[in-house]
C-alpha positions, 0 to 999 in steps of 0.5 A: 342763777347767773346775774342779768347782763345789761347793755348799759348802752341800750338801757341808756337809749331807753332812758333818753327816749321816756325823757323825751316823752316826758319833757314833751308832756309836761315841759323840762321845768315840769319834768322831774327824775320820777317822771322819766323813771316811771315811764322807763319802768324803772326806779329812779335810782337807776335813771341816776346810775346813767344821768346825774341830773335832769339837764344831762338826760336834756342832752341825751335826748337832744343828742340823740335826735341829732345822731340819727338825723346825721346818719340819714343825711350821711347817707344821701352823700353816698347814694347814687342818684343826681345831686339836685335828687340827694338834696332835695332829699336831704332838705325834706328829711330836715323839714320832716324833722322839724315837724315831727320834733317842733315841741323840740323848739319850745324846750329847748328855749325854756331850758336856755332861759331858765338855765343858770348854769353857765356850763350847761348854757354853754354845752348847749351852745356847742352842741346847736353848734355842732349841729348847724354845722353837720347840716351845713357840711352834708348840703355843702357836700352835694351842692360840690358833688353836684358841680364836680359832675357838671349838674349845678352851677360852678360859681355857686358858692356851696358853704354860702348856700349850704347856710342859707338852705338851713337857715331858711328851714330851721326859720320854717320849724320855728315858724311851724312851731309858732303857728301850726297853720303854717305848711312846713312841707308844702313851703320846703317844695317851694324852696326846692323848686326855687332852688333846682331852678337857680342851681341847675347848670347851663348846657354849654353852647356849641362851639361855632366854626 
C-alpha cells in the first residue's frame, strides 16, 4: 500500500484553526500543545512537526485572520461599483471582523503582557504593523479611485483619512469587546453615513456668460 501524501499545507490550516479554538476557550496562557492536538485529532508530536512552540501557532493563527480579511478587502479595489459603494463595504466587513474575532482583542493583550520574549514581542508588533498598514492602504486606494473618477472630494487627504476610518473601528472592536452592549454595526453605519456626507464631491457650478 502506497503511503498516505499529506498536503502539509492544508494540515498547517487545520492546525491553526483548533488553536484558534482552543486559545478561544481557554485563553494562550490556558492553552497547552495537547489541547490543540486533541482538538486537531492528531498526537502532539505532530502539532510540533509544523510549530515549535505555543506562540508560533499564536502567529498562524493571527496570520491567518489576517489573509483572508486582506483578500476580501482586495477585492473591493476591483469591483466595479461607485467608490463611497467599495468602501463602505470595506468598512463594514472590517467591523464585521471585529465582532466575529473580539476574543482576538483579549488574547492578543494576554500574550503581549505576558510575552517575555523580546523576539515574539517584537514579531508581534511587526505584524499589527503590517496589518494596520494593509487596512490603511486598501481604504486609501478607494478614497483616490474615488476622486480620480470625480466622486469624492479631491482635497481630501486619503492616507489621513485612510487612519482615521481604522482608528475609529479598530477603537469600536475594542469597545465591543469591553462592552458587549455596544452595537459595533449600528456605530460603523453612522460613521459611514458621516463619512458619505463630508466625502462626496460638489457638482461643478455652471459656467456663467
Amino acid at each position: 500500500m502506497a503511503p498516505k501524501i499529506v498536503d502539509r499545507e492544508e494540515r498547517r490550516r487545520t492546525l491553526a484553526a483548533a488553536a484558534a479554538e482552543v486559545f478561544t476557550e481557554k485563553g494562550f496562557a490556558g492553552t497547552r500543545i495537547a489541547d490543540v492536538a486533541e482538538r486537531a485529532g492528531v498526537g502532539k508530536g505532530t502539532v510540533y512537526e509544523y510549530f515549535r512552540s505555543k506562540e508560533e501557532l499564536f502567529f498562524a493563527v493571527f496570520e491567518g485572520m489576517t489573509q483572508e480579511e486582506m483578500a476580501r478587502l482586495g477585492a473591493e479595489l476591483d469591483r466595479d461599483a461607485p467608490s463611497l459603494d467599495r468602501l463602505a463595504a470595506m468598512v463594514r466587513s472590517m467591523v464585521s471582523d471585529a465582532v466575529a474575532q473580539v476574543e482576538l482583542y483579549g488574547l492578543t493583550l494576554e500574550f503581549w503582557s505576558g510575552c517575555t520574549n523580546e523576539v515574539f514581542g517584537e514579531q508581534l508588533r511587526k505584524e499589527f504593523s503590517a496589518l494596520y498598514q494593509g487596512f490603511r492602504a486598501h481604504v486609501a486606494a478607494i478614497v483616490r479611485q474615488g476622486q480620480e473618477a470625480g466622486e469624492l472630494r479631491p482635497e481630501v487627504d486619503p492616507e489621513g483619512l485612510a487612519a482615521s476610518v481604522v482608528g475609529a473601528i479598530d477603537a469600536l472592536g475594542l469597545q465591543y469587546w469591553i462592552d458587549r452592549q455596544v452595537d459595533a454595526e449600528a456605530a460603523a453605519e453612522a460613521l459611514l453615513e458621516v463619512l458619505s456626507a463630508g466625502l462626496v464631491a460638489q457638482p461643478r457650478a455652471p459656467d456663467r456668460a
